[in-house]
C-alpha positions as a printed NumPy array, in Angstrom:
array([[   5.137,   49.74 ,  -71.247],
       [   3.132,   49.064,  -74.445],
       [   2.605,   51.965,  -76.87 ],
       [   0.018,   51.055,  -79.118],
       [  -0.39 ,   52.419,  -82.696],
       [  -3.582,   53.367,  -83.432],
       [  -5.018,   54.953,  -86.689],
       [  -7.032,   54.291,  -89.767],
       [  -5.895,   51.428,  -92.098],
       [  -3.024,   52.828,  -94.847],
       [  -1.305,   55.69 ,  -92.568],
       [   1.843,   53.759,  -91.951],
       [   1.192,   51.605,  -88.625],
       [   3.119,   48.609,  -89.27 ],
       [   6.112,   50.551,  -91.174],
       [   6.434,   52.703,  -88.325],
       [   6.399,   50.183,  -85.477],
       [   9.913,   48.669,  -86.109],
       [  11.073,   52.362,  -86.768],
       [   9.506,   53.493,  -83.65 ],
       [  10.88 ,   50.336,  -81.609],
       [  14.654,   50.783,  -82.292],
       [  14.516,   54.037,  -80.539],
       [  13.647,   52.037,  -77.184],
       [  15.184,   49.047,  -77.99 ],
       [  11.614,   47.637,  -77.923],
       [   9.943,   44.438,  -79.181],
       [   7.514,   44.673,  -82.105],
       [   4.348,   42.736,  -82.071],
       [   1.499,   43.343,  -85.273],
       [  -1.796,   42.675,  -83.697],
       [  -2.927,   41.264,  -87.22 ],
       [   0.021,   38.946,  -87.283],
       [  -0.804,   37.532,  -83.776],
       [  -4.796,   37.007,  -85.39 ],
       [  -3.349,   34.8  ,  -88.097],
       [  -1.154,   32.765,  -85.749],
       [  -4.664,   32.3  ,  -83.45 ],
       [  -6.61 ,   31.73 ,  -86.477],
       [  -4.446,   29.58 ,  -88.329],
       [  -5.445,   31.021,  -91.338],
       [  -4.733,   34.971,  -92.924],
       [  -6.789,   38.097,  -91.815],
       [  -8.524,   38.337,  -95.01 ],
       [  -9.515,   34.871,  -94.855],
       [ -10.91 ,   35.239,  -91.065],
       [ -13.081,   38.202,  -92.321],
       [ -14.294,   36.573,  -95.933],
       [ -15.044,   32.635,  -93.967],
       [ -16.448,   33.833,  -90.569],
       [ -17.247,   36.964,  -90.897],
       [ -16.116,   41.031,  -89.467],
       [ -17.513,   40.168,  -85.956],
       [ -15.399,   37.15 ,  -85.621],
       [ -12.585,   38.495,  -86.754],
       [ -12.861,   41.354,  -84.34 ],
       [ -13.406,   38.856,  -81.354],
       [ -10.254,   37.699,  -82.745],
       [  -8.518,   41.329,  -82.382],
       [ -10.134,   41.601,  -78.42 ],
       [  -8.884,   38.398,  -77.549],
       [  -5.175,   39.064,  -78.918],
       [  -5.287,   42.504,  -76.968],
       [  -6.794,   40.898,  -73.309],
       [  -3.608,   38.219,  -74.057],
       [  -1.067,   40.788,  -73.653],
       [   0.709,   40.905,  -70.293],
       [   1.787,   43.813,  -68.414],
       [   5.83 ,   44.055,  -68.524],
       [   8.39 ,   46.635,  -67.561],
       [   9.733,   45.759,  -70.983],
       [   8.599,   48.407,  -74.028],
       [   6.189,   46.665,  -76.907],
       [   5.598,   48.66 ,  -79.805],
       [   1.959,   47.567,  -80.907],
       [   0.999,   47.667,  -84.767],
       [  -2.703,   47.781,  -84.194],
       [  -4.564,   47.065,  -87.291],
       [  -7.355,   50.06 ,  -88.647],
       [  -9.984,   48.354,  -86.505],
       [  -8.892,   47.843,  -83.113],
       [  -9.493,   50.824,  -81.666],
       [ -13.182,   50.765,  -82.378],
       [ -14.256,   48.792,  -79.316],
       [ -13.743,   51.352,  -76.04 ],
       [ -12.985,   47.898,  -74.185],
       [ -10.184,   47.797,  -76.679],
       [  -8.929,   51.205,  -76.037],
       [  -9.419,   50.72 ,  -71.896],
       [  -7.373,   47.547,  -72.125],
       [  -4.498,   49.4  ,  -74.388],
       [  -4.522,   52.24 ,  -71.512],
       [  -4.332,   49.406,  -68.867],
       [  -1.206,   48.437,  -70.734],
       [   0.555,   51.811,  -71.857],
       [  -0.539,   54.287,  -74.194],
       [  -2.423,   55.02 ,  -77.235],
       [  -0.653,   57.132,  -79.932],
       [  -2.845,   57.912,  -82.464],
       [  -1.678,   58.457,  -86.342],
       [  -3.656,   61.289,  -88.685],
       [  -3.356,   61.901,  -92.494],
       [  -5.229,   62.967,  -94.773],
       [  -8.047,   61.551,  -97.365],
       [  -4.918,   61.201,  -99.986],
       [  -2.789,   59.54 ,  -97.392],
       [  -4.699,   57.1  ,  -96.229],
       [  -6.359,   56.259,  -99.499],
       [  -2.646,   55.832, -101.106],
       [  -1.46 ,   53.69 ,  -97.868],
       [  -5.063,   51.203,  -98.431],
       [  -4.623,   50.972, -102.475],
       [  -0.85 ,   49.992, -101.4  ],
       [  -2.375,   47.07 ,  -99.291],
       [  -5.608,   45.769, -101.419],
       [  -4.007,   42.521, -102.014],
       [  -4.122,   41.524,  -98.366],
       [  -7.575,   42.501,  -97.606],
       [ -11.312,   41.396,  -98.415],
       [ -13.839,   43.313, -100.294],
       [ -11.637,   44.512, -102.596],
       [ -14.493,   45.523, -104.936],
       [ -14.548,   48.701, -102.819],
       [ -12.264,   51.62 , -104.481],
       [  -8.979,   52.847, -101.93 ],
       [ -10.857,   56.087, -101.582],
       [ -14.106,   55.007, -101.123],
       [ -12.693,   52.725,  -98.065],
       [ -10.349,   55.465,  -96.668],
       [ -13.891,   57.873,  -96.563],
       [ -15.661,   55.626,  -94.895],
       [ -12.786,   54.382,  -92.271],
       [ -12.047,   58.342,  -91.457],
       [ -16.082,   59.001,  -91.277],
       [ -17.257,   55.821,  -89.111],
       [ -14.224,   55.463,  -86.716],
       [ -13.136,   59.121,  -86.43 ],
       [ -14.25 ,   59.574,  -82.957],
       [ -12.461,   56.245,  -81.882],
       [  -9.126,   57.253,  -83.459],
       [  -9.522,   60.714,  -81.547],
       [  -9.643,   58.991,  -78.496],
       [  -5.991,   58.458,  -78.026],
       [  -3.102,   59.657,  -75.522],
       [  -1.487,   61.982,  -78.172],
       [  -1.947,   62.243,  -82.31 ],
       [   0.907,   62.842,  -84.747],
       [   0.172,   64.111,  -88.251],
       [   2.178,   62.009,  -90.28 ],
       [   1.476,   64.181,  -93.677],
       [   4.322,   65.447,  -95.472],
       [   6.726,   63.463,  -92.768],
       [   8.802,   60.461,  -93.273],
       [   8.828,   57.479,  -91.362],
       [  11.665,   58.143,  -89.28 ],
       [  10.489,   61.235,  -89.053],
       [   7.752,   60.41 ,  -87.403],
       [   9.611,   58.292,  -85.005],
       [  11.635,   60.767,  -83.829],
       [   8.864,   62.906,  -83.32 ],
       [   7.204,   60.138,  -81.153],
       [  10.578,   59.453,  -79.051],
       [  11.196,   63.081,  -78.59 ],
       [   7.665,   63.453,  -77.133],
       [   8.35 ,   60.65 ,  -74.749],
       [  11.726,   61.312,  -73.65 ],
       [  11.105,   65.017,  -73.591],
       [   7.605,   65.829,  -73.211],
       [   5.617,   63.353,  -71.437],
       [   7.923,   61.215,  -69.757],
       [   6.694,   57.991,  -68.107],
       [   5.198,   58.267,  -64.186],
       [   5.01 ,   55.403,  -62.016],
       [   3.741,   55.693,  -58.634],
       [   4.777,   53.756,  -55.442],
       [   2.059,   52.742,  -52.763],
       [   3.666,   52.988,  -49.563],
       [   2.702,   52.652,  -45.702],
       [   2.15 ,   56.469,  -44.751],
       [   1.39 ,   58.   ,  -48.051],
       [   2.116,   57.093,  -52.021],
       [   5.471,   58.196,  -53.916],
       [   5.788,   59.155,  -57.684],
       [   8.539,   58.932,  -59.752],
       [   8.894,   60.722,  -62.739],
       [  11.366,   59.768,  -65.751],
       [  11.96 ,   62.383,  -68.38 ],
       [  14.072,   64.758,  -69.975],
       [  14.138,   68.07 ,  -68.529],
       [  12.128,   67.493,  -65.407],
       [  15.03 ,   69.264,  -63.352],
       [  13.947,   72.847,  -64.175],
       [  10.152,   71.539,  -63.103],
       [  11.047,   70.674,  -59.607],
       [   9.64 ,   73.41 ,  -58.028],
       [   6.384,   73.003,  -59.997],
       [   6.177,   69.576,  -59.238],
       [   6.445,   70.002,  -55.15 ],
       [   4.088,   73.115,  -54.34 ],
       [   1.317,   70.517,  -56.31 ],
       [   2.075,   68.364,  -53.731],
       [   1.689,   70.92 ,  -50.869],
       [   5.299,   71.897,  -50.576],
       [   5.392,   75.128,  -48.097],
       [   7.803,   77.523,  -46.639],
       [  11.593,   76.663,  -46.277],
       [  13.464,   73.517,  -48.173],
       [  16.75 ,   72.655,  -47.401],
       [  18.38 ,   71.42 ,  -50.675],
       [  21.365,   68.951,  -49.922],
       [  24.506,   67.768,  -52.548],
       [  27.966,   67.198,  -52.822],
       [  30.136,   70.369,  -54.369],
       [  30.831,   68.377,  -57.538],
       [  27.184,   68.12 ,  -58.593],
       [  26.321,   71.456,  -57.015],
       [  28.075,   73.253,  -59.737],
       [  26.236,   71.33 ,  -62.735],
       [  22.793,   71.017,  -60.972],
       [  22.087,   73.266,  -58.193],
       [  21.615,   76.593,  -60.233],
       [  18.514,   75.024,  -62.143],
       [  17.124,   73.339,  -59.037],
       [  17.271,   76.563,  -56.82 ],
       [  15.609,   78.44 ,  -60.001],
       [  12.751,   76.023,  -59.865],
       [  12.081,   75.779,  -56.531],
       [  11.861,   79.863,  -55.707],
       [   9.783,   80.187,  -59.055],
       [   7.067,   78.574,  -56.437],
       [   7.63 ,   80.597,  -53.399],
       [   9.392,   78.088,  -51.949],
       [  12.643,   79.163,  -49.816],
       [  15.986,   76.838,  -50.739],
       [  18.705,   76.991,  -48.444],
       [  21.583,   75.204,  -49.927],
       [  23.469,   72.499,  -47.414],
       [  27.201,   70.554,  -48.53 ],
       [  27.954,   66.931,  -47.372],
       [  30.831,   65.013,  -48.782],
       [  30.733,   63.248,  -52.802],
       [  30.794,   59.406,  -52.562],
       [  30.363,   56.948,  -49.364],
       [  32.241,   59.61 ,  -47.664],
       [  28.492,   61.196,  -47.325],
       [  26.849,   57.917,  -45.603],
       [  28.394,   59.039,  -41.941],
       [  27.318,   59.834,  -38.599],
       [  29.044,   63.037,  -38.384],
       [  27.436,   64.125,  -41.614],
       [  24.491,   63.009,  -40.477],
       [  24.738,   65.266,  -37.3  ],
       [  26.112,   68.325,  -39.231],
       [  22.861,   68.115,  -41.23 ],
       [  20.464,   68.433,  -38.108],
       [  22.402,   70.79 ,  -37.057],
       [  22.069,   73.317,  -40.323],
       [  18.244,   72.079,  -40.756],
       [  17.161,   73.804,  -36.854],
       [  19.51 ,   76.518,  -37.65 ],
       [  17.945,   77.234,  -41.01 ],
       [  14.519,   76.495,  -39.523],
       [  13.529,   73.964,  -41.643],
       [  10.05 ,   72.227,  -40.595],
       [   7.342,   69.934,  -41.716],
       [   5.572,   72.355,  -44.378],
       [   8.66 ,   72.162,  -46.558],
       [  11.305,   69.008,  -45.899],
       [  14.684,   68.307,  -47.742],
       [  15.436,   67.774,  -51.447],
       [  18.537,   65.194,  -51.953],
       [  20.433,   66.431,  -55.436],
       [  23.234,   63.73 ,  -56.264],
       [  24.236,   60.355,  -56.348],
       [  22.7  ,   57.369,  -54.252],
       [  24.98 ,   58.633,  -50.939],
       [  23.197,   61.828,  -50.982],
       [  19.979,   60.581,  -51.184],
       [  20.871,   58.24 ,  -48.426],
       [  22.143,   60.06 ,  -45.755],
       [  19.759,   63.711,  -46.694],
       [  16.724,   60.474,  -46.576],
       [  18.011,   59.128,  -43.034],
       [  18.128,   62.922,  -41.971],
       [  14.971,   63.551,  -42.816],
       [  13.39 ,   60.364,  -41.303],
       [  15.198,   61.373,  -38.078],
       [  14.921,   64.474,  -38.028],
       [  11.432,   66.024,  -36.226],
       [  10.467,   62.499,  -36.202],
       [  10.292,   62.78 ,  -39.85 ],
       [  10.093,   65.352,  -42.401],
       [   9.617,   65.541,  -46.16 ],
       [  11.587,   64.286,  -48.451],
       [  12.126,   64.092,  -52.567],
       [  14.896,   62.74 ,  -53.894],
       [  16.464,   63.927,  -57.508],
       [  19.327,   61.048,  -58.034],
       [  22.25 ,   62.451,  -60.817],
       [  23.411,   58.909,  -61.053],
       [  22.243,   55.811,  -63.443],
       [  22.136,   54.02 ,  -60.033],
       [  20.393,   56.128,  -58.367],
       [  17.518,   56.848,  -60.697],
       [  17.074,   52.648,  -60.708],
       [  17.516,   51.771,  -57.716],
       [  18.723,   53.96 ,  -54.808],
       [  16.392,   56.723,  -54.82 ],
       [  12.958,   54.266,  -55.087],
       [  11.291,   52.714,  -52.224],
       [  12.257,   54.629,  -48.999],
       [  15.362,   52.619,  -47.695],
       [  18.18 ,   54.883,  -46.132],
       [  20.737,   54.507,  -44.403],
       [  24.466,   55.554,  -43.244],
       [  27.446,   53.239,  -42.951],
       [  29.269,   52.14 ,  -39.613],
       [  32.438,   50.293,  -39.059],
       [  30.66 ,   47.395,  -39.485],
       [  29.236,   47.697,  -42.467],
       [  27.753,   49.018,  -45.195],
       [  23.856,   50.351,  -45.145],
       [  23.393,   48.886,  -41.308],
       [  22.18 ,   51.917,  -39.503],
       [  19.173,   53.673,  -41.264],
       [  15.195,   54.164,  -41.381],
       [  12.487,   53.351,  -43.934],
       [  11.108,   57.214,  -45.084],
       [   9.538,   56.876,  -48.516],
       [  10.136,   60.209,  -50.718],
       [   7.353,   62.308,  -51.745],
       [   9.039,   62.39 ,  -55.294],
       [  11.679,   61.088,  -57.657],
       [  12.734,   62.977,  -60.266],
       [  14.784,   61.287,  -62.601],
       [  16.219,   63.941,  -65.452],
       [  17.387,   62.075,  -68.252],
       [  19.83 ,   64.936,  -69.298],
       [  21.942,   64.418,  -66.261],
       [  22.932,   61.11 ,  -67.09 ],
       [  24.932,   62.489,  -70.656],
       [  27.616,   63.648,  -68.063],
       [  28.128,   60.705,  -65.62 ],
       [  31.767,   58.707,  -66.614],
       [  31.627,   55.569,  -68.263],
       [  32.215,   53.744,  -64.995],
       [  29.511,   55.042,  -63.387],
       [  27.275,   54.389,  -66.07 ],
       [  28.115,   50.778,  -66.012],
       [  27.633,   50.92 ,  -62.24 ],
       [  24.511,   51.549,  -62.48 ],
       [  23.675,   49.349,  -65.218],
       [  24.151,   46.32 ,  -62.679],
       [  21.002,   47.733,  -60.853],
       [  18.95 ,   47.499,  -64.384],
       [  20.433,   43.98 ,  -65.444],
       [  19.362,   43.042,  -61.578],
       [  15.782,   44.247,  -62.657],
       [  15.224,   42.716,  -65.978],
       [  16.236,   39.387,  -64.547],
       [  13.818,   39.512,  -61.591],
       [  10.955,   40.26 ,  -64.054],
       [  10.839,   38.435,  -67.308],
       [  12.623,   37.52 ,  -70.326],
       [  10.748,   40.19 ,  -72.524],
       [  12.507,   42.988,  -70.002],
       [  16.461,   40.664,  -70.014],
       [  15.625,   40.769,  -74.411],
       [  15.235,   44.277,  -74.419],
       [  18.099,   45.308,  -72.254],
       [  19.9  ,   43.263,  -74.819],
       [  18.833,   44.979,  -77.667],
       [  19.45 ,   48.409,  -76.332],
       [  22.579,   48.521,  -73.975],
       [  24.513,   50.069,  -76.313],
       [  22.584,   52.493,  -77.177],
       [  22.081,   53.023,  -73.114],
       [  26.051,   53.239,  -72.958],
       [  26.085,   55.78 ,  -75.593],
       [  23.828,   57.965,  -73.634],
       [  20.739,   57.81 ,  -76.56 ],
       [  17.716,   59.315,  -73.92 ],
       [  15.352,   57.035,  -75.428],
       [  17.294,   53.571,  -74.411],
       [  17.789,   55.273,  -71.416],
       [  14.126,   55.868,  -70.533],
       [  13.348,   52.956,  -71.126],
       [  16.116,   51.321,  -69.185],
       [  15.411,   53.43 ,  -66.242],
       [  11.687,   52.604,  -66.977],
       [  12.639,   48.789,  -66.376],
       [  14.215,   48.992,  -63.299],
       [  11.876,   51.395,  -61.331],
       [   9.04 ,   49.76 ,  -62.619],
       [  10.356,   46.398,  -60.905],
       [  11.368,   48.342,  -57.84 ],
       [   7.83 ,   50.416,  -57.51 ],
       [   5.911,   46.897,  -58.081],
       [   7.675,   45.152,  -55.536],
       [   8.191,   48.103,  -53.002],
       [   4.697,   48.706,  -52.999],
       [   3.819,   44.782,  -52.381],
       [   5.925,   44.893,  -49.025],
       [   7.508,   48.834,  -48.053],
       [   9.076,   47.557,  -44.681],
       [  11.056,   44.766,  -46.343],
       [   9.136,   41.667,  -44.56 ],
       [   9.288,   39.472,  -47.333],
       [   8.777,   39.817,  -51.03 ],
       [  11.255,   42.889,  -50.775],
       [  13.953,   40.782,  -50.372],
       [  14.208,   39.787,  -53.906],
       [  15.768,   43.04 ,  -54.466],
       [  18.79 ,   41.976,  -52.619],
       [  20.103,   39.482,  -55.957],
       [  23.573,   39.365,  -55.494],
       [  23.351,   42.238,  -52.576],
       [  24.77 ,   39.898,  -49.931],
       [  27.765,   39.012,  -51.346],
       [  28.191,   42.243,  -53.251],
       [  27.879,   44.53 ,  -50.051],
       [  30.088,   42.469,  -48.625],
       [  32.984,   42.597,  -51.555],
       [  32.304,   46.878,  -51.479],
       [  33.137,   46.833,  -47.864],
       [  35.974,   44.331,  -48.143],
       [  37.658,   46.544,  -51.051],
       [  37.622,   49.579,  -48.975],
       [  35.137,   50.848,  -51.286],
       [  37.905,   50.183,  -54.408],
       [  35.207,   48.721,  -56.608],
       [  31.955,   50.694,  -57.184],
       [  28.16 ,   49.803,  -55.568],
       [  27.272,   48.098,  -59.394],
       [  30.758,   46.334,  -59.957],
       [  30.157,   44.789,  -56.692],
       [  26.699,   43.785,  -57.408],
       [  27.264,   42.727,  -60.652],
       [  30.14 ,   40.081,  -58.839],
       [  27.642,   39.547,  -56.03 ],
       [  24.72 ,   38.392,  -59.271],
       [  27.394,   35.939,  -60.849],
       [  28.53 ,   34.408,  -57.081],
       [  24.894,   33.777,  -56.207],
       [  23.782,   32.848,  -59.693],
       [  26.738,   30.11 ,  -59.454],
       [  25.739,   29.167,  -56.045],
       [  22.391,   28.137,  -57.572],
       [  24.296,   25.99 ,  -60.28 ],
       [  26.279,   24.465,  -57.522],
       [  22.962,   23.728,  -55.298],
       [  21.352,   22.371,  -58.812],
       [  18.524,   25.409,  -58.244],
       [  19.193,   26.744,  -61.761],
       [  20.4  ,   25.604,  -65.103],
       [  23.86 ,   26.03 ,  -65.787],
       [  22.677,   28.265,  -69.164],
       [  21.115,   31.296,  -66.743],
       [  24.716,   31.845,  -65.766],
       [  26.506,   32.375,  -69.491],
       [  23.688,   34.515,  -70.011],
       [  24.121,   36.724,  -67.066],
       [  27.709,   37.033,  -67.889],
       [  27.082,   38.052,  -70.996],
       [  25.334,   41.128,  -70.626],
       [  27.44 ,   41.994,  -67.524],
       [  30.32 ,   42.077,  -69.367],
       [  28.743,   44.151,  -72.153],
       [  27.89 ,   46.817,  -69.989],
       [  31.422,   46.297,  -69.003],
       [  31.219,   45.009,  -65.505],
       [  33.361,   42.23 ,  -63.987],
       [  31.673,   39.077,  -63.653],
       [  35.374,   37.391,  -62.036],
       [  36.575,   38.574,  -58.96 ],
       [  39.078,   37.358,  -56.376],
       [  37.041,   37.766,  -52.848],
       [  39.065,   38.869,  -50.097],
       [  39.123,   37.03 ,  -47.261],
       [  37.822,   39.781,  -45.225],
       [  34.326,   39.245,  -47.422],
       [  33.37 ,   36.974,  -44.877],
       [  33.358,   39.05 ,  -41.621],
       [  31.086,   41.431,  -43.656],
       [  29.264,   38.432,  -45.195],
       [  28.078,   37.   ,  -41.374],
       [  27.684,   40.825,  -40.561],
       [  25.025,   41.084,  -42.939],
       [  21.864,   42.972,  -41.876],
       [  19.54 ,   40.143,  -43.927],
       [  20.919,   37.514,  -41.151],
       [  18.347,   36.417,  -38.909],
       [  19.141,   34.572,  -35.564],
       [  22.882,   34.242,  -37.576],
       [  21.776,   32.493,  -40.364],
       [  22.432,   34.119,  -43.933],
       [  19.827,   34.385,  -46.349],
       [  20.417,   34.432,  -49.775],
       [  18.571,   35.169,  -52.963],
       [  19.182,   32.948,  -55.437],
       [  17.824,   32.316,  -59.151],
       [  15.811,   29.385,  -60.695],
       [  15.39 ,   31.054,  -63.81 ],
       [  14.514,   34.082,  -64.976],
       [  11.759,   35.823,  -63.381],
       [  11.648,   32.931,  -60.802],
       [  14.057,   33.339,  -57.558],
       [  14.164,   31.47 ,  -53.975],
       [  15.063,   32.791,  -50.496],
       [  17.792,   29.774,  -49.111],
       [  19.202,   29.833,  -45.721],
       [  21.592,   28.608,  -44.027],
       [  23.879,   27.303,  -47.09 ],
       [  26.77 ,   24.776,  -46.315],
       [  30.022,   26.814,  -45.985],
       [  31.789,   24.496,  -48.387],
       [  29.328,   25.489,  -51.349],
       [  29.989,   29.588,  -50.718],
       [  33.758,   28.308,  -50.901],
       [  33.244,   26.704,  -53.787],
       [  31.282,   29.474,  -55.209],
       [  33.746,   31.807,  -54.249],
       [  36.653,   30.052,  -56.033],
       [  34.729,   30.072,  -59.944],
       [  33.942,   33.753,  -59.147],
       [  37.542,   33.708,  -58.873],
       [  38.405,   32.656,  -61.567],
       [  39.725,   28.826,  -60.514],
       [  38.113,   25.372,  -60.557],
       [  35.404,   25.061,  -57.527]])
């Protein structure tokens, strides 16, 4: 997610940027800076030896260079860039365009601040701030949202930006899938919008809404609200808190209530609650009339970064975990911010393995910025957390919609899922879904050292920001981890597959690994020398 600066030259750009990108625990890049490293020579310079045209080839080129990136980049744009619409189509292929407005005063005070860096400087402050406002109004009206930054501080503005995001606008990503697309939507507040949010999308008649008794009593009140605001009919329906939910009993209890209740294809089921709910109310409603609707609102950290994206549910057997369940993509994912300012700490870090997973399946850019902001994220700030929760759904949607039935590329989402399913089950459950996983990333991360796939720096590094989001990266492994381990519903024709790193951004599917290397792997997860 870029979100690109835009304005006329003096209103504040490039003092607001860094302001603006501690909020998100974003990167900074100054478009004029990245000229002068192309260049090799200063923006004023570029302009006086080679002319405006040149030097605005120069800007287009910098802006077609940026990558996409589930990582947040605040852009500093320079006065000029938004002139070309190419320029302003590529920003909007990248993020969004926040434009910046002041007045005549303003901007002339921010260009006679800046003379010294910039060419012509025969031309008076005010004379240049006319003409800027006059010739390149209609280009700097052309943007996502404007702030007046008059009268305002810096970090005033910057809060005013972050609240709009978090709060307001929110960030939508949508999720191709095989019978019909998926959104989810990240923001603030979007809990009392439900109901809104599912008529648009043809929502009729009766809606069976389905959570645990704990997060009925925070949640349900607003969700019910919402939902008969539109006509729509909620009948409320209890299943257990935890893994507890994930049963074939519950499972039959719900299609049960859902004929009683009369529940049908017009209207379908909304899952309220952790990544359980969501599970078994999504293998319900894949089962249940051969399929139904479905939206999923996760309460959990997890949930809203992993669990409730991509249409995977499932309830557990005796077994194992996850191995009986359906692939029923959700009309909708809301993910409300708010929720999250309740969850315990341990939860929190549970679901923090799931975003660490994410950043180190996409780039470095995405691991840098979960470094920058995870304490903020563990603190509960809502703008860290969008954009954590950004991160990780972003990397889910792009891969889930690549490959919804899991054939192939889908499998990358399994880093450190074999082992880590396998340690849950093994614990009885003991150890959460995320301190599992985060074990599970370290065992198969050190199986990659051991196979001389990956450097032995990727490891430290994982650790690292494991352990700041305090989760364990040392475990003792049960010996019962390796029933569950051969159990494993990635084994084809009995032979494990595992996803392991090369480096980040870059993993491999290996098969068939030589039981002395998992032993081996097992005992520096452990703790003791392999």
């Amino acid at each position: 997610m870029h979100l690109f600066l835009a304005g006329p030259p003096g209103i504040g750009k490039s003092t607001l940027a860094p302001v603006l990108a501690r909020h998100f625990g974003a990167a900074v890049v100054e478009l004029d800076r990245e000229i002068e490293r192309r260049a090799r020579k200063t923006c004023k310079a570029v302009i006086e030896d080679d002319g405006m045209e040149r030097f605005r080839d120069l800007e287009s080129s910098v802006l077609t260079r940026l990558q996409p990136t589930p990582a947040w980049v605040v852009v500093d744009t320079g006065g000029g860039a938004p002139i070309r619409e190419a320029n302003r189509a590529r920003m909007r292929q990248l993020g969004l365009i926040v434009g910046l407005r002041g007045s005549l005063d303003r901007v002339t005070s921010g260009i006679a601040a800046t003379m010294a860096k910039r060419p012509d400087q025969h031309v008076a402050p005010r004379d240049r701030a006319r003409s800027a406002l006059r010739e390149r109004g209609e280009a700097y009206n052309d943007a996502d949202v404007t702030f007046d930054v008059d009268g305002a501080t810096v970090p005033e503005v910057a809060r005013a930006i972050a609240a709009w995001l978090v709060s307001a606008r929110g960030v939508r990503i949508d999720v191709a899938g095989p019978e019909r697309p998926s959104r989810v939507l990240i923001r603030a507040g979007i809990l009392e919008h439900v109901g809104p949010h599912l008529a648009d999308l043809g929502w009729r008649g009766r809606v069976a809404l389905v959570d645990d008794a704990r997060t009925a009593s925070r949640y349900e009140t607003a969700v019910v609200r919402s939902l008969a605001a539109v006509g729509l009919e909620p009948v409320t329906l209890r299943v257990p808190a935890g893994e507890g939910a994930k049963r074939l009993s519950v499972a039959a209890r719900l299609w049960d209530s859902l004929a009683r209740e009369g529940i049908g294809r017009d209207g379908g089921i909304v899952a309220l609650g952790g990544g359980s709910v969501g599970d078994v109310a999504g293998f319900v409603a894949a089962s249940y009339l051969r399929g139904i609707r479905v939206a999923q609102i996760p309460t959990t950290l997890l949930g809203m970064a992993d669990a409730s994206i991509g249409g995977k549910t499932a309830i557990d057997i005796a077994a194992g975990k996850n191995l009986v369940g359906a692939f029923h993509s959700p009309d909708a994912v809301f993910a409300d911010l708010t929720v999250l300012a309740t969850l315990p700490a341990r939860q929190l870090s549970s679901g923090l393995a799931e975003v660490v997973k994410s950043a180190f399946l996409a780039d470095r850019d995405s691991v840098a910025q979960l470094a920058r902001g995870l304490e903020s994220v563990r603190a509960g700030d809502l703008g860290a957390l969008l954009a954590a929760v950004t991160i990780a759904a972003e990397v889910k949607a792009g891969i889930v919609s690549r490959d919804p039935r899991e054939a192939g590329l889908r499998e990358l989402l399994n880093f450190g899922h074999t082992m880590g399913h396998a340690y849950e089950s093994a614990s009885g459950y003991r150890v959460t879904h995320g301190e599992a996983v985060a074990v599970g990333m370290v065992y198969a991360t050190t199986l990659a050292e051991l196979m001389g796939l990956t450097s032995p720096a990727l490891r430290p590094q994982l650790e690292q920001l494991l352990e700041r989001a305090n989760l364990p990266t040392r475990a003792r492994l049960p010996s019962a981890v390796w029933g569950f381990v051969l159990r494993d519903k990635k084994a084809r024709a009995g032979k494990l597959r595992w996803i392991l790193p090369r480096r980040i951004g870059r993993f491999s599917e290996v098969i068939d690994i030589d039981e002395r290397a998992l032993r081996a792997a097992a005992r520096i997860v452990g703790g003791r020398a392999a």
